[in-house]
N, C-alpha and C positions, 0 to 999 in steps of 0.2 A: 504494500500500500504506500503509496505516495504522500507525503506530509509535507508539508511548509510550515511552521509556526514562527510567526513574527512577536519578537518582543523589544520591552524598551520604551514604550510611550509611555505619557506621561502627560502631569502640566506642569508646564515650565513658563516662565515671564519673557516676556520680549527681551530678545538681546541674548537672550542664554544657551542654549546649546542641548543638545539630546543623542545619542547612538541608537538606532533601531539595529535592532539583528536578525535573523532571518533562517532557523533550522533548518536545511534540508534533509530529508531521508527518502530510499524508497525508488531513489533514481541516481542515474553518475549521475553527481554534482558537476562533475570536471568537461560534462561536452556540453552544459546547455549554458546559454547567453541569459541572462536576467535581468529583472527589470523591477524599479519601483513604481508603484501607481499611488493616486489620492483620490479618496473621494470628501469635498468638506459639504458641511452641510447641506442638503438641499440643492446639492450641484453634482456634473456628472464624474465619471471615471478622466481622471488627468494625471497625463505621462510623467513622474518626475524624473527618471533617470534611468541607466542602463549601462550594460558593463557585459565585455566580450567573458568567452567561456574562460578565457586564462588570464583574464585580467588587464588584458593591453589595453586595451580598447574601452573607454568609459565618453558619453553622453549624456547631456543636462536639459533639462526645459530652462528656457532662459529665466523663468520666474526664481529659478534657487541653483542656478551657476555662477560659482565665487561663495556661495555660504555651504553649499550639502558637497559632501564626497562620498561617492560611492564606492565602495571598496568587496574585496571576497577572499576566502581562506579557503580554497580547494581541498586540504588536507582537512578540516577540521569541518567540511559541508555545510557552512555559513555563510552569508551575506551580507553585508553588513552598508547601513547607511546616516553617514555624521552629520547630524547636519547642527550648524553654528549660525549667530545671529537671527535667530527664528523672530518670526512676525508673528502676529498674530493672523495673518490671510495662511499662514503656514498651519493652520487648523484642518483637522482632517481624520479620516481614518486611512490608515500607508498599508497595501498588499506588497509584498512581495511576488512574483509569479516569476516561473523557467519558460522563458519562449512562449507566453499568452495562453500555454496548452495546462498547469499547474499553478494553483493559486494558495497563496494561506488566506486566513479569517481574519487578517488585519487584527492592528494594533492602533489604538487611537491616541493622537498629539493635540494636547490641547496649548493654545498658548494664546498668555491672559493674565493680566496683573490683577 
C-alpha cells in the first residue's frame, strides 16, 4: 500500500518559518518526481513546488520563490518542504503527491498573529 503522510504544520506568525515533511512508503521513492500542492480556504488546488527524482532539479510558483525550499532524502523516503518568511496568504492545507498519481491527507499551515 502506498502512503504519503505529510507533517509539520502548524501556526506560526508572519515572518516565521515552518519544515513540512513528507513520509513516503509503499513505492521507490528514488524514480518519482514530487510535488507540493495548497489548497487555502475556499480556493482551489495550487502548484507550490516540485523537485526532480534525484534532486537536481527543483521549481517554484512565483508566489513563495526566494522564501520555500524544497528539498528530499532519497535514502530516508522523505520530502521535505522549508518554507521561511511565511505570510499569512501562505494559509492552507500543503499535499505532498509522487507525479499527480499518489497523494497524502495534507497537513495544514496556519499563519496568523
Amino acid at each position: 500500500e502506498v502512503q504519503l503522510v505529510e507533517s509539520g504544520g502548524g501556526l506560526v506568525q508572519p515572518g516565521g518559518s515552518l519544515r513540512l515533511s513528507c513520509a513516503v512508503s509503499g513505492l521507490t521513492f528514488s524514480i518519482y518526481d514530487m510535488s507540493w500542492v495548497r489548497q487555502a480556504p475556499g480556493k482551489g488546488l495550487e502548484w507550490v513546488s516540485a523537485i526532480s527524482s534525484d534532486g537536481g532539479r527543483t521549481s517554484y510558483a512565483n508566489s513563495v520563490k526566494g522564501r520555500f525550499i524544497i528539498s528530499r532524502d532519497n535514502a530516508k523516503n522523505t520530502l521535505y518542504l522549508q518554507m521561511n518568511s511565511l505570510k499569512p496568504e501562505d494559509t492552507a492545507i500543503y499535499y505532498c503527491n509522487a507525479q499527480i498519481r499518489y497523494w497524502g491527507q495534507g497537513t495544514q499551515v496556519t499563519v496568523s498573529s
